[in-house]
C-alpha positions, 0 to 999 in steps of 0.5 A: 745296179746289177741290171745295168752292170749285167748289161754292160758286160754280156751286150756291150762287152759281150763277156759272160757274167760271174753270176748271171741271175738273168739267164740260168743255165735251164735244167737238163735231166740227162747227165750221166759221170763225167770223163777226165782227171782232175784239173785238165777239163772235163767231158760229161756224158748222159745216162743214155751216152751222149756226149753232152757237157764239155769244159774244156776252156778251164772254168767255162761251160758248153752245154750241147749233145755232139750227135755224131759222137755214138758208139755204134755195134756191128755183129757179123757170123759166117762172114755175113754182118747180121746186125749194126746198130748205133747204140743210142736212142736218138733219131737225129736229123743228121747222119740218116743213112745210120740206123738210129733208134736202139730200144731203150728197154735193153739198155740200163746205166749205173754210176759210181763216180769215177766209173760208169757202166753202160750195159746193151742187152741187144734186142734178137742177138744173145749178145751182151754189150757191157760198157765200163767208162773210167778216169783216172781219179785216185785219191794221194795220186798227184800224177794220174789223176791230173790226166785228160782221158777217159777209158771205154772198156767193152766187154762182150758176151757172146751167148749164141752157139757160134762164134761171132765178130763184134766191132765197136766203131767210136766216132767223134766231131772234131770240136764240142758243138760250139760255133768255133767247130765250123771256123776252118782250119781243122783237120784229122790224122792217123796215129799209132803209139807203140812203147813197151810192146804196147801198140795203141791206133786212132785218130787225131783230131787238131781243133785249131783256134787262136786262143787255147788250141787242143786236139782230141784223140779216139784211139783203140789198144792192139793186141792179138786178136783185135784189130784197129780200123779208123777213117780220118775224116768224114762230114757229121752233117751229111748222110753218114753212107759212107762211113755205115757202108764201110763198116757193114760191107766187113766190119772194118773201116777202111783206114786211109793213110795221111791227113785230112785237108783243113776244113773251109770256113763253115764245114764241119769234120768227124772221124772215127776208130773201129776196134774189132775181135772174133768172140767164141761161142758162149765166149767173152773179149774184151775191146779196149777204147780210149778219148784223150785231150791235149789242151796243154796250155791255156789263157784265161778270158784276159788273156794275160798269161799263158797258164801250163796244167799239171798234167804237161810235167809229165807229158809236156806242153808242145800239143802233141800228147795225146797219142801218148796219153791215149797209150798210157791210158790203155796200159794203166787203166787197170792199174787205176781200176785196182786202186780205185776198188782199194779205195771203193770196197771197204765202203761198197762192202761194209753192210752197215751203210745205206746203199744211197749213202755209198751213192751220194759219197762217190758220185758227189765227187764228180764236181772235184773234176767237173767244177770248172776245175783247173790245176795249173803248173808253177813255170820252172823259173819261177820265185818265191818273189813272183808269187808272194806278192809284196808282203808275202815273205813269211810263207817260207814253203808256199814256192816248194809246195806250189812247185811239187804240187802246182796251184789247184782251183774250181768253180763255187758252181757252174752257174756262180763262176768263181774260183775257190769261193771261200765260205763255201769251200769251208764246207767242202775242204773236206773232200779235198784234205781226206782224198788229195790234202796236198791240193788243199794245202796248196789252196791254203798257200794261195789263199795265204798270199791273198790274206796278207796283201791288199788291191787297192783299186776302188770299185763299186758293189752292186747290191749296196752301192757302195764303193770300197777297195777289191781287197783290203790287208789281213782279211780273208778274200772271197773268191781267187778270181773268175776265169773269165779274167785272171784268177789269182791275179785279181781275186774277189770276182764277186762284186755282189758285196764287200765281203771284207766285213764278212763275218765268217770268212777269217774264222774259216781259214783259221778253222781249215789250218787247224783242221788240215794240220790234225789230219796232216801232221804237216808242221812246216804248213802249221808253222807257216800258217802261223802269223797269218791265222793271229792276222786275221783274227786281229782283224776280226777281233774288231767286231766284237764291238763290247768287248765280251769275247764274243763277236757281232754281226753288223746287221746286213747278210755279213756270212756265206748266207748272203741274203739272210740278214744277222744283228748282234751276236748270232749262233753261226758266226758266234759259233764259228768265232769260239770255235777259231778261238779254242783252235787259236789256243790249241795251235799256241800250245802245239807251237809253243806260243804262251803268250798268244795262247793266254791272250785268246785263252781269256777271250775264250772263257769271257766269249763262251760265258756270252754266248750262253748267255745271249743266244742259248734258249733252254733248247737251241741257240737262237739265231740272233741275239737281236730280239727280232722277229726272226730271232728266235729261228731254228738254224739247221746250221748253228751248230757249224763251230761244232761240226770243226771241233769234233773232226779235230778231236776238239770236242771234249775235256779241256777244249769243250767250247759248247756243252754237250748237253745244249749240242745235243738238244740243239741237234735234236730241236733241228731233227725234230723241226728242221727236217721231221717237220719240213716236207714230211722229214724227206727233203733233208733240213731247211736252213731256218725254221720258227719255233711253231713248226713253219719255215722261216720267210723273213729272207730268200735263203731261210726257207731253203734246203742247202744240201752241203750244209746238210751232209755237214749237218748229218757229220756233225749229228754223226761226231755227236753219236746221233747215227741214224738222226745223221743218215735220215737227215742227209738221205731226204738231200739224196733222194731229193736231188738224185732221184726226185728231181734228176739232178744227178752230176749237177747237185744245186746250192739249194732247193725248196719245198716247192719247185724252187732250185738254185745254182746248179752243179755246186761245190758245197755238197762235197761237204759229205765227206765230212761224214765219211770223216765221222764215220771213220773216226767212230769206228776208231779209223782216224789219224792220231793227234797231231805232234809236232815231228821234227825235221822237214815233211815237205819234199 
C-alpha cells in the first residue's frame, strides 16, 4: 500500500513524500551551525564554511555545497598583494583561475549554537583570521529573532612588524544550487543603507521565480577606516579571472555602478562585496559582514494562500527588506552578542557542569531554527471567526495571542515532513516554553482549534488499510499539516496510521497546558485551555474498557513508538494517564472546579491502585500488562508520566501519583540495564530491554536508542536526585551522535548499536532542555508555583 502510494505522489504527481522510506536523505558529515532567525529559513554552513544546506522554501530542504560562495583573503604590504587566498580546502572544478586548496591544518572550527568561529591561522603570513558567524537567536525576543540574517565578524591579527592591508572578499550565487538558479530572469544590484549615521554596502541579489521570489543580500558596514568594495555580477561557472584579477591588482573590487541585465535561460550569476582596512603592526581590526534574505511572502505546496513571516511586522512585506536587514543587522549585532552571553555564561561558567553538556544544550537548539521552521503573521483583517473554525468560540484569547505573537510551527524532522508532530513535540516543548513560552502557547492555541473541530473527509491509511475520517471532534490530531500542502488548513498529514485511537496524544496536551501554565503563571491560557483538556480526557476516558481507573492500550502500536505494538494496560500510556489525571486535579482546584476535581480525584486513586497492581514487578513497571513475551521488558521511557510531574512540582505530598521508592528502583533497573548494559554504557539507553541483559527485538523500534527520549530520561533521573546516573545516560547520546557518528546539526530520531540510523535532524532531542529545567529547579532557580493572579496577562 505504501509503495503504490510513494508512486503515485513523486512519479505521477511529481510531489515529494511526507515520509519517503525509499529515498533517504544520504548522510553527509559536513554540517557546521546554521545562519538565520527563528522562522524566515535558514542556511547551514559546514565546518570547513561551505554553504551547504538551504531551507529557504519554508519546511522544504536543499542539499548542495554553493562553490562559489567562499570567503577569500587578500594581504597586501608597501602597496604589493603577498598573498590571496580562498579560504576553503576545495579545489572545484569551476572558477580555476582562483587559488583553491588552503591548508586544512591551519584552520580550526567551534561551534555554540547560535554562534560559530572559523579561526585561519595563515600559512607564511604572522596573520590570524578569525571568523565569528552569528544569528539573532535570543531567548523572550519575539522581534530579532524572527530576522533572516546572519553576521560574519572578522577579526584580524596582525602579527608581523608592518603594517598590513587585509581584504575579506565574500562572494555569493544568486540562487542555492537548485536547477531554478539557471532559470533566467535573475539579476543583481549595488546598494547602499545609511540610517542613524550607520552606512552599510553590498549587493542584491533578485532571484525571480514564480512561486516564492526572494532576494539575498552580502553586504559589509563602513566605518572609518574601512571601505566597501562590490562587483554586481560575475558568471560562477566560468574561470573566475576577472574577478581574482581584480582584487590582487589593489585589493579592491571595482565597483561598477547600475544593475546587472536578467540572465538568459540556462546562464548562472554571482556577485560579491570586498571589505578592506589597513591593520597596524601587531595591531587587530575588525571587518564586519552580513547575508540577509527576504523572501517575505510564501505559498506552501498548495499554493492556497499567501502566507507573510513574522518578520515583515517590522520590515514589511513588498520584498525589498534586505538592504535594511543587512544594516540593522550590522548595527545590532552587538547587542545580541551581549544578550546572547547573558544567557550563555551563567551555564559556560558554572564548573559543575560537563563541558559535553554545555555542547549538546546550545547546539541542540539549532533544530529551533533549521527544522523546516516556519512563523507566520496573522493578516491584520483577520478574526477570531477565521481562525477558530466552526467550534472554536470558547478560546476567547487565541486571535490576541496569534495577533501579538503570530502562528509558530516545524518540521517532526527534515526527513519526517510534518509540522509540529505532537507526541514528539511532547518531549521538546521544553525547549520552546523555557526559552520562547509565547510561541508555545501560540502552538497550543493552534492545536486548541484543531482538537475541537473535525475533517471529515474519508481517506485510507497505509499501513492497516483501513478507511477513517482525517480528523475526528475532541482528539488530539498528530500533526498541523505538511508544507508540501496547507499546514493548518489540513492537519494529520501522516497517513501512516489513524492516530485518532493513539493513546498518548490527549494525555500530552493536558500534560503540556498544566506544565506551561506552572512556568508561565498565564491564567488567561489556563482558562481557556480549560473545556478543551476535560474534552479530550472524556474522549480518552473510553479506553479504559474495565473501568479500573486505568486506561488500555488496544493491542496495535497506538503511541509515539508507532512500530511497537501494546496490549492492555502498559507503563507509558498508563504512566501518561495518571499523570494527566493528577494534573486534571490540580488544574480543577487552581480553577475552582469541585465538581470536576472530585470526578478525576476518584479515578486517580482507583487508576493508581491498578496500576500497581498490573504492571509493577518488585523492581520496574513492566511494559505491559499483556502476559506476553515482551511483556516483561525494561522501558527506558516508563517513567514518562513522571518526568511531568516533577518539572511541575507535582511530585510529592498530596500529589505523589507513583511511589518514590518503585521511581527510583525503576530508574536504576534502566541505568543498570538500559544504558550499562548496552554498548558498554556509552551510547545512552536502548528503549526496551529483556530482563537477562538483551535488547528487546520483538519490534524495530525496541532495540534502538531514541536520543529526545534519552535527554528526557536523564531530567527525570536529574528531578529524582540521580545526578551523575542523569549525566552518564545522556553523555553516551552526545558522544554517539556528535563525535562517533558526525551528525552534528542533523541529531537523528534514533540509533542502533550497530550501523543503524534513522531520520535525521529531528525535533525531539531538544528534549535536553528538559534537564537544564531539573537542573535549575535543583539549585532552587525555578518559578514559584503558579497562582492565579487577577487581571488580564495578555497584551
Amino acid at each position: 500500500r505504501y509503495f503504490k502510494w510513494w508512486f503515485k505522489k513523486t512519479r505521477i504527481e511529481k510531489k515529494s513524500a511526507f515520509i519517503d522510506l525509499l529515498c533517504a536523505v544520504p548522510l553527509q558529515q559536513i554540517y557546521g551551525c546554521p545562519l538565520g532567525g527563528i522562522g524566515g529559513g535558514t542556511i547551514t554552513r559546514g565546518w570547513r564554511g561551505e554553504f551547504c544546506r538551504w531551507q529557504l522554501n519554508p519546511g522544504l530542504y536543499h542539499y548542495e555545497t554553493v562553490i562559489a560562495n567562499q570567503f577569500t583573503v587578500c594581504l597586501r604590504c608597501k602597496g604589493q598583494t603577498i598573498y590571496q587566498q580562498v579560504l576553503s580546502v576545495e579545489r572545484p572544478s569551476t572558477l580555476q583561475g582562483w587559488n583553491w586548496g588552503y591548508c586544512g591544518h591551519y584552520a580550526f572550527y567551534h561551534a555554540l549554537y547560535p554562534r560559530a568561529w572559523l579561526v585561519y591561522e595563515l600559512p607564511g603570513q604572522n596573520v590570524v583570521l578569525t571568523c565569528r558567524q552569528l544569528s539573532p537567536v535570543i531567548p523572550h525576543d519575539y522581534k530579532d529573532s524572527s530576522l533572516p540574517v546572519g553576521v560574519f565578524i572578522w577579526e584580524v591579527e596582525n602579527g608581523r612588524d608592518e603594517d598590513v592591508e587585509v581584504s575579506i572578499m565574500f562572494s555569493l550565487q544568486n540562487g542555492m544550487g537548485a536547477k531554478e538558479d539557471r532559470s533566467g530572469g535573475h539579476w543583481n544590484e549595488p546598494f547602499t543603507f545609511q540610517k542613524d549615521g550607520e552606512r552599510v554596502a553590498g549587493v542584491l541579489l533578485h532571484h525571480c521565480l514564480a512561486v516564492n521570489p526572494f532576494t539575498l543580500a552580502i553586504s559589509a558596514r563602513e566605518k572609518a577606516g574601512t571601505g566597501v568594495t562590490h562587483v554586481t555580477a560575475f558568471n560562477p561557472v566560468g574561470l573566475g579571472r576577472e574577478v581574482w584579477q581584480d582584487l590582487l591588482q589593489d585589493g579592491r573590487l571595482d565597483s561598477p555602478t547600475g544593475k546587472s541585465s536578467p540572465t538568459e535561460k540556462g546562464e548562472v550569476t554571482a556577485a560579491a562585496v570586498c571589505a578592506s582596512c589597513r591593520v597596524p603592526a601587531h595591531g587587530h581590526k575588525t571587518l564586519e559582514l552580513a547575508l540577509a534574505w527576504d523572501m517575505p511572502c510564501v505559498h506552501f505546496g498548495s499554493k492556497e494562500k499567501l502566507h507573510l513571516r513574522r518578520y515583515t511586522r517590522f520590515f514589511g512585506s513588498k520584498g525589498d527588506a534586505a538592504p535594511a536587514l543587512s544594516h540593522y543587522a550590522l548595527t545590532h549585532y552587538e547587542e545580541w552578542e551581549r544578550k546572547i552571553e547573558a544567557w550563555q555564561n551563567p551555564i559556560l561558567e558554572n564548573s559543575q557542569l560537563p563541558s559535553w553538556y554545555k555542547s549538546a544544550l546550545f547546539n541542540e537548539l539549532y533544530f529551533m531554527t533549521d527544522g523546516g521552521t516556519i512563523w507566520m503573521e496573522v493578516p491584520p483583517d483577520c478574526r477570531a471567526e477565521d481562525l477558530q473554525g466552526p467550534a472554536g468560540a470558547g478560546l476567547s484569547h487565541l486571535l490576541p495571542v496569534l495577533r501579538e505573537y503570530g502562528r509558530f510551527a516545524y518540521l517532526e524532522g527534515q526527513e519526517y515532513r510534518m509540522y509540529n508532530t505532537y507526541d514528539v513535540h511532547f518531549y521538546a516543548s521544553f525547549a520552546l516554553v523555557m526559552l520562547w513560552p509565547k510561541l508555545q502557547i501560540s502552538l497550543q492555541y493552534d492545536i486548541a482549534v484543531t482538537v475541537v473541530n473535525e475533517d471529515v473527509q474519508p481517506r485510507q491509511y497505509l499501513m492497516c488499510g483501513q478507511t477513517a475520517q482525517v480528523k475526528m471532534k475532541n482528539v488530539v490530531p498528530h500533526d498541523i499539516g505538511d508544507p508540501g500542502d496547507e499546514p493548518w488548513q489540513r492537519v494529520n498529514a501522516y497517513l501512516m496510521h489513524d492516530t485518532a485511537d493513539w493513546k498518548d496524544l490527549n494525555l500530552k496536551f493536558v500534560l503540556q497546558v498544566y506544565r506551561d501554565y506552572y512556568l508561565t503563571h498565564d491564567s488567561l491560557y489556563l482558562r481557556d485551555m480549560w473545556p478543551v483538556c476535560q474534552a479530550v480526557m472524556e474522549s480518552e476516558l473510553k479506553f479504559d474498557t474495565d473501568n479500573d481507573g486505568l486506561i488500555e492500550n488496544g493491542g496495535f502500536a497506538d503511541q509515539t513508538y508507532d512500530a511497537w505494538v501494546v496490549h492492555g494496560a502498559s507503563a507509558y500510556c498508563g504512566g501518561l494517564w495518571l499523570a494527566a489525571v493528577c494534573m486534571m486535579c490540580k488544574m480543577a482546584e487552581v480553577l475552582g472546579d469541585t465538581e470536576v476535581q472530585q470526578k478525576y480525584l476518584d479515578i486517580l486513586n482507583k487508576g493508581k491502585e491498578a496500576f500497581e497492581r498490573r504492571l509493577w514487578n518488585g523492581k520496574y513497571y513492566n511494559y505491559d500488562s499483556s502476559g506476553s513475551d515482551a511483556s516483561s521488558s525494561i522501558m527506558s521511557d516508563q517513567c514518562a508520566g513522571q518526568w511531568f510531574l516533577g518539572a511541575c512540582g507535582l511530585d510529592q505530598g498530596e500529589f505523589e501519583v507513583f511511589p518514590k521508592s518503585h521511581v527510583l528502583s525503576a530508574l536504576k533497573t534502566i541505568f543498570e540495564k538500559n544504558v550499562l548494559s548496552f554498548a558498554g554504557g556509552t551510547m545512552g539507553a536502548v528503549n526496551g530491554m529483556r530482563p537477562d541483559g538483551v535488547p528487546d527485538t520483538s519490534s524495530v523500534q525496541s532495540n534502538e536508542v531514541w536520543i529526545g527520549v534519552v535527554y528526557s530520561l536523564a531530567a527525570t533521573m536529574i528531578q529524582e536526585g540521580m545526578v551523575e546516573e542523569g549525566f552518564r545516560t545522556a553523555e553516551g547520546c552526545y558522544r554517539t551522535v556528535w563525535e562517533q557518528l558526525g551528525m552534528a546539526f542533523q541529531t537523528p530520531e534514533a540509533y542502533r548499536e550497530k550501523k543503524v540510523y534513522r531520520s535525521l535532524a529531528y525535533m525531539r532531542p531538544l528534549s535536553i532542555w528538559s534537564m537544564q529545567l531539573a537542573l535549575e529547579r535543583q539549585a532552587g532557580q525555578a518559578p514559584a508555583p503558579a497562582q492565579l493572579p487577577q487581571g488580564p496577562t495578555h497584551p
